[in-house]
C-alpha positions in Angstrom: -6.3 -2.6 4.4 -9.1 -0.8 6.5 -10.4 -1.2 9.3 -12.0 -3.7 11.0 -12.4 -6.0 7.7 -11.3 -9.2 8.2 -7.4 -10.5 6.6 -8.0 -12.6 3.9 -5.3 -12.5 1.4 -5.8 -11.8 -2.0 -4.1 -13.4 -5.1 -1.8 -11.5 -7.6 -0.5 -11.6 -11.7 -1.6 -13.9 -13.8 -0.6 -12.9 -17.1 2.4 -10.3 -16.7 4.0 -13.0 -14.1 3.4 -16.1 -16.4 5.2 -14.3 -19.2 8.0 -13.6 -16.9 8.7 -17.3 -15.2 8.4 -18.1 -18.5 11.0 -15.8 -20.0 12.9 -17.5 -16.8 12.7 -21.1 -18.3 9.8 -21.9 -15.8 7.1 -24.5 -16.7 3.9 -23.0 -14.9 0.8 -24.7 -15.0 -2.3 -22.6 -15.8 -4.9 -23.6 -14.6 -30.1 3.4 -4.7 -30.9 6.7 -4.4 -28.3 8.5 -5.9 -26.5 11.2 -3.4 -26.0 14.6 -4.2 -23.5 15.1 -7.6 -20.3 16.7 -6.4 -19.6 19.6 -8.3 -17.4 18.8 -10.6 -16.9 18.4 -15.3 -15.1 14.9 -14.6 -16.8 12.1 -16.4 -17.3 9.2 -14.1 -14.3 7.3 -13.4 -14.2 3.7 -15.2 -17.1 2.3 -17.1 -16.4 -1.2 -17.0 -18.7 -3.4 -14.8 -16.4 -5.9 -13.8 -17.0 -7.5 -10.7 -14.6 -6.4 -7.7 -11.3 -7.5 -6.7 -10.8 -10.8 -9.7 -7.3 -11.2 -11.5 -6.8 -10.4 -15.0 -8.6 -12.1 -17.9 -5.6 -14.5 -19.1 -4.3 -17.5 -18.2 -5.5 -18.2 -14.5 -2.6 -19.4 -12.1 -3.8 -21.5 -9.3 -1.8 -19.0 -6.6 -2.1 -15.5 -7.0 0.3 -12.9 -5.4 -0.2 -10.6 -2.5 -0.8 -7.1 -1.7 -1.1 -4.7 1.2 -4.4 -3.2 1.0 -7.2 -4.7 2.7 -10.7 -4.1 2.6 -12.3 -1.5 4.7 -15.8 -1.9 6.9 -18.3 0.3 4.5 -20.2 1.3 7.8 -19.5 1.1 11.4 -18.3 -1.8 13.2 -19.6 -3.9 10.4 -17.4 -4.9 7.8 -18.0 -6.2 4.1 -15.6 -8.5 4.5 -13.1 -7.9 1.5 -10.2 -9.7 1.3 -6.9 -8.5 1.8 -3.4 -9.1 -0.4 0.1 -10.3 -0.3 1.5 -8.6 -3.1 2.6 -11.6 -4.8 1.6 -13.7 -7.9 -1.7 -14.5 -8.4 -4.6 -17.1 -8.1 -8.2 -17.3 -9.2 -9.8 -18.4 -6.5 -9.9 -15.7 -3.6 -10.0 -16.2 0.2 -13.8 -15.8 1.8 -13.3 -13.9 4.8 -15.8 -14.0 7.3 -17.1 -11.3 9.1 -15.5 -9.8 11.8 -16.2 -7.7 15.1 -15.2 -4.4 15.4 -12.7 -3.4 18.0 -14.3 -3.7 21.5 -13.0 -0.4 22.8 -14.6 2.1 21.2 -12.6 5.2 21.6 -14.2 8.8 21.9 -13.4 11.2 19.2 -11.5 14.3 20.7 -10.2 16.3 18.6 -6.8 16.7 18.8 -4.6 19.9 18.5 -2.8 20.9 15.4 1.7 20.9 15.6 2.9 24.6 16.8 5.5 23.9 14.3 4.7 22.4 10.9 6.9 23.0 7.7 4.9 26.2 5.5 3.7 25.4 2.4 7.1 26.2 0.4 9.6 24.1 2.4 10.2 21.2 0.9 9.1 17.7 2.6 12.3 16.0 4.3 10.6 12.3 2.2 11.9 14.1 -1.2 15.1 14.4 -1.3 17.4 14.5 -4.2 19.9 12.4 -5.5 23.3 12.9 -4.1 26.3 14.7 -5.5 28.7 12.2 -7.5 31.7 11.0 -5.3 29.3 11.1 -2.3 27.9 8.3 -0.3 24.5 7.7 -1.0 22.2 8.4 2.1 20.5 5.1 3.3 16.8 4.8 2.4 14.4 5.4 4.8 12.6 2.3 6.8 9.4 1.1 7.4 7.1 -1.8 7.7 3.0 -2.3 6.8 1.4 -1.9 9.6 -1.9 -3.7 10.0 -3.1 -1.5 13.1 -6.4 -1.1 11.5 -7.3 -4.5 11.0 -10.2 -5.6 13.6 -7.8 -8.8 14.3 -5.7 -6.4 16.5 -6.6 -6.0 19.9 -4.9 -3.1 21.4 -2.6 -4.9 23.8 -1.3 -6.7 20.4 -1.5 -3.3 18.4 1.2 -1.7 21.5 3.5 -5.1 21.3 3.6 -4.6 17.5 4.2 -1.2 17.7 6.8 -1.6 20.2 8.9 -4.6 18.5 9.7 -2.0 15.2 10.4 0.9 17.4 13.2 -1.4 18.9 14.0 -2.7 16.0 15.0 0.4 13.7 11.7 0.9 11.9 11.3 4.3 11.1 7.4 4.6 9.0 4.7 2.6 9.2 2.2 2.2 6.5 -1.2 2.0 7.3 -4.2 1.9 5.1 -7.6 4.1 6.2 -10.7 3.5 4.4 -12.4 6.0 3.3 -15.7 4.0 3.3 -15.3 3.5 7.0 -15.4 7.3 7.7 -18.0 8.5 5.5 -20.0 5.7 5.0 -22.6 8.2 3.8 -22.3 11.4 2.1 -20.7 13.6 3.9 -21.5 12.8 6.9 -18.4 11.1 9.2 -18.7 8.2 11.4 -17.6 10.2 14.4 -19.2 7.5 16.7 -16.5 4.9 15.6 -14.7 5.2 12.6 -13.3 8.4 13.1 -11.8 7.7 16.8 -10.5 4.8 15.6 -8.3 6.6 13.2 -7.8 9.0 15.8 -6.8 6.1 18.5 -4.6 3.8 16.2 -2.6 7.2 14.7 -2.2 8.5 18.1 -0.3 5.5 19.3 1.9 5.3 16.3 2.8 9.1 16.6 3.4 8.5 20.8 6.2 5.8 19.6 8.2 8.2 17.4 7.2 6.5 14.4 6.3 8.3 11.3 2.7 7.2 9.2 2.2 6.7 5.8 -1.4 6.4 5.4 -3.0 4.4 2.2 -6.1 6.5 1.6 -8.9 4.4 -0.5 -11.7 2.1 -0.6 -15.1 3.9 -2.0 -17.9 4.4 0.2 -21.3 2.7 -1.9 -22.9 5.8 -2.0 -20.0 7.1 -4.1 -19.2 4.2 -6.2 -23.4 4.3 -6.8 -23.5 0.9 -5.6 -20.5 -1.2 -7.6 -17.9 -1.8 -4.8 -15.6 -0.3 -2.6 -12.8 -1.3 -5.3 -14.6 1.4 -8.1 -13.5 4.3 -8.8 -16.1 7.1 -7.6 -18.7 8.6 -9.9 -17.1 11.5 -9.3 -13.3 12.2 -8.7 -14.1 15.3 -6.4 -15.5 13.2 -3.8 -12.4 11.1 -3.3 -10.6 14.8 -2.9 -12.8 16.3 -0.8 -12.9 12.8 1.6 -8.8 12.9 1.1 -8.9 16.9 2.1 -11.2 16.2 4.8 -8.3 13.8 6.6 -5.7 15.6 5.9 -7.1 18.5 8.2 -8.2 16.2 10.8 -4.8 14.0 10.8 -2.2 15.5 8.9 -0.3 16.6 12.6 -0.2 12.9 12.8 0.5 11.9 9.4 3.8 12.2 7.5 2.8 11.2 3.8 -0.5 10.5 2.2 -0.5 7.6 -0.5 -3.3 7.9 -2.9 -5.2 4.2 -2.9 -3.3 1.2 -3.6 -2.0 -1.3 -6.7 -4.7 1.4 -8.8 -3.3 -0.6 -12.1 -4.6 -3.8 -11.2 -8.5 -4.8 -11.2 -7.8 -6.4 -7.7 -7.7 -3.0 -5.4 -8.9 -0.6 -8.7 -11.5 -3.1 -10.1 -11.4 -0.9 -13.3 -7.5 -0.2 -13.5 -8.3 2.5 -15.6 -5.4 5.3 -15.5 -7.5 8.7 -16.3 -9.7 7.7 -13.4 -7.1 7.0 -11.3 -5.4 10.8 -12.3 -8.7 12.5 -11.7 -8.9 11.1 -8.6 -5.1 11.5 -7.6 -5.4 15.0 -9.1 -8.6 16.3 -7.2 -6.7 14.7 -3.9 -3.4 16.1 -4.3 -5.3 20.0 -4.4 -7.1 18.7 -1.2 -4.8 17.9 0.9 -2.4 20.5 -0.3 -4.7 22.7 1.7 -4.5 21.2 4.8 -1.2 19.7 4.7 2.7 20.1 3.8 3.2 16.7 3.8 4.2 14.7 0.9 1.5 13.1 -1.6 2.8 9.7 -2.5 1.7 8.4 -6.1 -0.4 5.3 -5.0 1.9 1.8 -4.7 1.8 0.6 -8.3 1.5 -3.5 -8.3 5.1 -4.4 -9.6 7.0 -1.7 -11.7 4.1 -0.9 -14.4 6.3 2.0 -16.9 3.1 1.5 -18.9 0.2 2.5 -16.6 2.7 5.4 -15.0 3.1 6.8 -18.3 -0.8 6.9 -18.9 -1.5 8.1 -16.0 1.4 11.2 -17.2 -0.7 11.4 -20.4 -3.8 11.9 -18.8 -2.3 15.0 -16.6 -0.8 13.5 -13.5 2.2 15.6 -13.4 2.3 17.8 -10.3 -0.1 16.0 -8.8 1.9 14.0 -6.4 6.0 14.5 -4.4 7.1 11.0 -4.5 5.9 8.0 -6.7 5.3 4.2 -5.3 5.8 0.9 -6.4 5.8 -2.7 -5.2 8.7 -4.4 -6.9 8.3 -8.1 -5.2 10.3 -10.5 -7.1 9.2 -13.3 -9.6 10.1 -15.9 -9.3 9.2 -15.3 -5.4 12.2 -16.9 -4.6 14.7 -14.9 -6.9 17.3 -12.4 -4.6 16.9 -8.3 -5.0 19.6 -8.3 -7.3 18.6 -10.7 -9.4 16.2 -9.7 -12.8 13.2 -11.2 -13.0 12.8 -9.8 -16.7 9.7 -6.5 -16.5 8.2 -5.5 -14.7 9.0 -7.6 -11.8 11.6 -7.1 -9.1 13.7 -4.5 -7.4 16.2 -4.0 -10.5 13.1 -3.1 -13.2 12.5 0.1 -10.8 14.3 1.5 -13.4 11.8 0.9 -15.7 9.4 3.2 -14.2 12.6 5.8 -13.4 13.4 6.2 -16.9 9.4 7.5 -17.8 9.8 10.2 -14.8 12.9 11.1 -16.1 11.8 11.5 -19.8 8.4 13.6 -18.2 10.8 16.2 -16.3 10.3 14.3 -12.8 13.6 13.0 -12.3 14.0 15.5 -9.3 11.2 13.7 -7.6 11.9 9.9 -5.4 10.2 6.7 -5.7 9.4 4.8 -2.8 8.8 0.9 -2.1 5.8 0.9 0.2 5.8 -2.6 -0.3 8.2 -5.4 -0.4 9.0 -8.9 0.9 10.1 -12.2 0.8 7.8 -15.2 2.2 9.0 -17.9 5.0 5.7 -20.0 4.4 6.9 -23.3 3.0 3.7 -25.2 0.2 4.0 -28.5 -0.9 5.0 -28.5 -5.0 4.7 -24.6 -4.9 4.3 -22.5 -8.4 7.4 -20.5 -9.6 5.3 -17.6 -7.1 5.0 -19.4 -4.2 8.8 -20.1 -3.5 9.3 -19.3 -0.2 12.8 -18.8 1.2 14.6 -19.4 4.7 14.0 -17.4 7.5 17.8 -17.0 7.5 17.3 -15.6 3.4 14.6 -13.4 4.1 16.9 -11.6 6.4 19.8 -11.4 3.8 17.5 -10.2 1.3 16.2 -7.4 3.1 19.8 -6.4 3.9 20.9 -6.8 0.2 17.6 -4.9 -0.9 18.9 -2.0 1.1 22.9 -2.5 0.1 21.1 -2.3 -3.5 18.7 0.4 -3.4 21.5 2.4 -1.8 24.4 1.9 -4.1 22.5 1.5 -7.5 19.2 3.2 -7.0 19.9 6.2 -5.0 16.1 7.9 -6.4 14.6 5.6 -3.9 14.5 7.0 -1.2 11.9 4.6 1.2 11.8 1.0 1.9 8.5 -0.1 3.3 8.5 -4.1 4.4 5.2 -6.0 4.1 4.7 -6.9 6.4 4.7 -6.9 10.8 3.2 -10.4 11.6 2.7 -13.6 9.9 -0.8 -14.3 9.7 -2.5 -17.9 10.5 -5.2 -17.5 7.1 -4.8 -21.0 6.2 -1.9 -20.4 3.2 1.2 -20.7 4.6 3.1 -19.0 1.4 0.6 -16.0 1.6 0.7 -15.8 5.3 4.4 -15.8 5.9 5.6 -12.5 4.9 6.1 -11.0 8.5 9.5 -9.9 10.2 7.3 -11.4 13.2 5.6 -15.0 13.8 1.8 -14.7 13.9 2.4 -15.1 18.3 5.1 -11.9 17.7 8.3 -13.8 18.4 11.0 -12.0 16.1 12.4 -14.1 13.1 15.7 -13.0 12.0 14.6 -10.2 9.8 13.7 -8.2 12.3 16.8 -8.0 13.8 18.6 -7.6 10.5 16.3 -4.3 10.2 17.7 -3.0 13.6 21.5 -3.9 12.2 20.7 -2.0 9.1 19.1 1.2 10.6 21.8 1.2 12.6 24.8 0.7 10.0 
């Protein structure tokens, strides 16, 4: 998710997900001149050299999974062209994109005035609330949908139709990734020729809708991953805080929640999935922003419900660094119902999985989110046990039932973000059919199910 990078959809588990259409009685074939040092006693974050976004080193699958984050441009209109996920199961082979053009109206960067009225520093956030009294009805979750407004496919008369469509239709947040390469490609110094007002442009029509944003803050700049990807940790975890800090005073009247990089336990968006990096780096933010902002710093959007990596992650010192944890519980099998358990870590029931390891750290007054989640329409010939696609019709039901769960089992969550707005046309129907909307914006039935459950 960035910018003007182009959609390509990346690929998802290969050896957690085998294990567990196995365990379901599946057969599944397997086939520079370094920059000034921010100041800082962290070491550098993840050693390995691995290449960027590739799957695990197990058995292969020929389809990998998807994910929300896409790649951001690492300079002005130009992009780098990373490819993008579906937060699914996972393939080897990833998409190419090809380049693409940056957005043809360049706006202006004004800067825009702060909120007269913004909660002070002790109020709570209204995103974490607790669990309700016993005998009480649970509170429905809050709703939102990925929103690729930053995505250089978007005009802007298609970003307002979007934007429109889940105002009517009962969504409440949108989630929408910023790269951080994009507005400082170089060290400290912000792209306020294009970057920035872009940000500026696409938050400013979300927040003139009513709509509250979720931004996905990641993607490395080169000069701070010293020239091994936008996927790599930075050298130094400061930088990432001081970029995160940096946003949050220029857009947190806009934004509503910060989510700290995305699927950071998986070598596809973090290439070295290595937890103490990713809690320096989460750490340094959360102090950051804290500055500028009240609003709630969201524990980046694990890549299924990974107990394991979160309770690393507590090892290394991540407690009170963040207000709500994420996760991205898609089913596997792809075609398996909310309710139904997939076996760990995959699917909406193992969320409490990663529940039980806040509890045990004394977190269990803080929520977990789903900023992502979904069900794809896009029918493959002979699919994998990941590449079921449902009905138009199911995909509906399931998001209904997802919220019917969520509310009666899993009152802790307390967000529901769907991936995603649009289907996309990237040449894999399974990996392209996760919208509530048809790639030309008609509604499928989902969408209207979201309006009937906002509503209910």
């Amino acid at each position: 998710m960035t910018q003007p990078p182009t959609p390509a959809h990346l690929l998802r588990r290969t050896a957690g997900l085998v294990a567990a259409v196995a365990a379901a009685g599946l057969v599944v074939t397997a086939t520079t001149a370094a920059p000034h040092a921010e100041a800082s006693s962290s070491t550098a974050a993840g050693s390995k050299p691995t290449p960027a976004p590739t799957g695990t080193s197990k058995p292969k699958t020929t389809a990998k999974p998807k994910s929300t984050a896409k790649p951001a441009p690492t300079s002005k209109p130009k992009t780098t062209a990373k490819p993008k996920s579906t937060a699914k199961p996972k393939t080897t082979a990833k998409p190419k994109p090809t380049s693409t053009p940056k957005p043809t109206a360049k706006p202006k960067s004004t800067s825009t005035p702060k909120p007269t009225a913004k909660p002070t520093a002790t109020s709570p956030s209204p995103a974490v609330i607790s669990a309700p009294a016993a005998g009480t009805t649970n509170p429905r979750p809050a709703l939102g949908v990925q929103y690729h407004g930053m995505w250089s496919d978007q005009t802007p008369a298609m970003r307002a139709k979007v934007l429109d469509q889940l105002v009517a239709n009962g969504s409440e947040w949108v989630r929408i990734d910023v790269s951080w390469a994009m507005i400082e490609p170089k060290h400290q110094q912000y792209d306020m020729q294009w970057g920035v007002p872009f940000v500026d442009t696409v938050l400013k029509e979300v927040e003139d809708r009513g709509l509250k944003a979720m931004v996905t803050f990641w993607l490395t700049p080169d000069w701070a991953s010293y020239g091994k990807g936008e996927r790599y940790a930075p050298r130094y975890p400061t930088a990432y805080g001081r970029a995160a800090g940096w946003a949050a005073k220029r857009w947190g009247h806009t934004v509503d929640a910060w989510e700290m990089w995305n699927e950071q336990n998986h070598p596809d968006f973090f290439t070295t999935a290595d937890p103490v990096a990713y809690t320096k780096m989460l750490c340094s933010a959360y102090t950051e922003v804290k500055k500028a902002d009240t609003s709630p710093v969201v524990y980046g959007g694990l890549q299924y419900n990974d107990a394991a990596f979160v309770k690393k992650t507590y090892t290394a010192g991540a407690k009170g660094c963040f207000d709500i944890l994420a996760t991205h519980p898609y089913s596997a099998p792809s075609d398996f119902s909310p309710s139904r358990d997939g076996g760990a870590p995959w699917g909406v029931t193992r969320v409490r999985d990663v529940r039980a390891v806040m509890v045990a750290q004394g977190d269990a007054a803080k929520p977990i989110w789903f900023t992502e989640l979904g069900w794809s329409t896009g029918q493959i010939p002979n699919p994998q046990p990941w590449q079921r696609a449902v009905s138009e019709a199911t995909q509906a039901d399931f998001l209904e039932e997802t919220v019917a769960l969520t509310r009666s089992t899993y009152p802790y969550v307390k967000g529901i973000i769907w991936f995603r707005e649009r289907d996309r046309t990237g040449g894999n129907p399974y990996e392209d059919g996760y919208g509530l909307m048809r790639a030309d914006l008609t509604p499928k039935p989902a969408l209207a199910r979201l309006k009937a459950v906002a509503s209910s």
